[in-house]
LOLUMMAR-614942 format. One record per residue (C-alpha): residue number from 1; x, y, z. Coordinates in Angstrom, 2 decimals. Layout:
residues N
<rec resi="NUM" east="X" north="Y" up="Z"/>
...
END
This chain:
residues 57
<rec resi="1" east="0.00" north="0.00" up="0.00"/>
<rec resi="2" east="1.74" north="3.43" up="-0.70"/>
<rec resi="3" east="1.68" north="6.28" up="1.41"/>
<rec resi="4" east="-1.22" north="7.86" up="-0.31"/>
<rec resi="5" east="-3.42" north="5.33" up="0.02"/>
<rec resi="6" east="-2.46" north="4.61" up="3.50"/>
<rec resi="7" east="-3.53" north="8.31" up="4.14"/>
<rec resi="8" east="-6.66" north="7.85" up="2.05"/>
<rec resi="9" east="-7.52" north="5.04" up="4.70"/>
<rec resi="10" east="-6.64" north="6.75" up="7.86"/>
<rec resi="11" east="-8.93" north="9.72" up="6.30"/>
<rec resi="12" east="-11.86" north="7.48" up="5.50"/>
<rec resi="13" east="-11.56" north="5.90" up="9.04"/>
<rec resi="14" east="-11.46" north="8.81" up="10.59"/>
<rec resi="15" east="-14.74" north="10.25" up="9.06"/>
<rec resi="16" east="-16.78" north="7.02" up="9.91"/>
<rec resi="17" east="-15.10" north="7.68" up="13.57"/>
<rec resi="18" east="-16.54" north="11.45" up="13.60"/>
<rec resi="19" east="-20.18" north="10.54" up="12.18"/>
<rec resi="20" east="-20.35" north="8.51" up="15.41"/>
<rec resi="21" east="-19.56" north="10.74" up="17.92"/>
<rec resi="22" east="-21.54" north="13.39" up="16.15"/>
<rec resi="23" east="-24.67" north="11.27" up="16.03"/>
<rec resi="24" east="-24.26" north="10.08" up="19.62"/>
<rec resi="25" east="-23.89" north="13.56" up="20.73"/>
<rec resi="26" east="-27.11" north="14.34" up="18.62"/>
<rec resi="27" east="-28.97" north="11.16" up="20.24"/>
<rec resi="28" east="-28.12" north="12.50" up="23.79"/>
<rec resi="29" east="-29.70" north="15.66" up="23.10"/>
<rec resi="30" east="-32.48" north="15.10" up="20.82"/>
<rec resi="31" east="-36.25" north="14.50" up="23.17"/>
<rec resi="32" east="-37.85" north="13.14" up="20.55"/>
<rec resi="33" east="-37.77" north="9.44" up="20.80"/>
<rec resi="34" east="-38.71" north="8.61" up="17.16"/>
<rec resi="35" east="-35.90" north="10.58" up="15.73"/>
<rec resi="36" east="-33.20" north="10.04" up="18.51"/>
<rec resi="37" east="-33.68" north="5.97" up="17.49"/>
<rec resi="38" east="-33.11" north="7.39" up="14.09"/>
<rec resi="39" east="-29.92" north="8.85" up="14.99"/>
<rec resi="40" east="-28.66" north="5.94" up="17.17"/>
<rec resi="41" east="-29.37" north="3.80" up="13.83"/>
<rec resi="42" east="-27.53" north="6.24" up="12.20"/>
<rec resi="43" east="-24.75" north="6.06" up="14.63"/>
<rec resi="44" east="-24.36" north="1.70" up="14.75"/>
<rec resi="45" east="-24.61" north="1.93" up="10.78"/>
<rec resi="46" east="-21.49" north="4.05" up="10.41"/>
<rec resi="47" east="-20.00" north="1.66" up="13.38"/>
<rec resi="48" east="-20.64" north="-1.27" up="11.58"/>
<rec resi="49" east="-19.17" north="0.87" up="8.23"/>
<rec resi="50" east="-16.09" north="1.57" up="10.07"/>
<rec resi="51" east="-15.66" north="-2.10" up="11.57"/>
<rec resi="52" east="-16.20" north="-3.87" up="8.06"/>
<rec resi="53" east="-13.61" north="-1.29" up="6.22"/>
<rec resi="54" east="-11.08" north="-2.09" up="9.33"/>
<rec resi="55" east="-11.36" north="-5.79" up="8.93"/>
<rec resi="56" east="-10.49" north="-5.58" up="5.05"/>
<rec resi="57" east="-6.90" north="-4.47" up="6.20"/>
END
């Protein structure tokens, strides 16, 4: 893997790693409990997304 893509990876990780935490910050704040169990499905879907791109290396 060269450098570049190696960064590329570490980028794309990091995103998925952000959309949690932003999405779990959202959940804890949002009263409405339709759309904060939208956002903490929002939140294990990007988990899962960063878990299954980890694995491939």
């Amino acid at each position: 893997m060269t450098e570049k893509e190696l960064l590329y990876v570490e980028d794309a990780l990091g995103h998925e790693q952000y959309f949690q935490t932003q999405c779990c910050e959202a959940a804890g704040q949002i009263q409405d409990s339709e759309l904060k169990s939208f956002a903490q499905e929002v939140e294990r879907q990007h988990r899962i997304i960063f878990q299954n791109f980890y694995n491939l290396l």
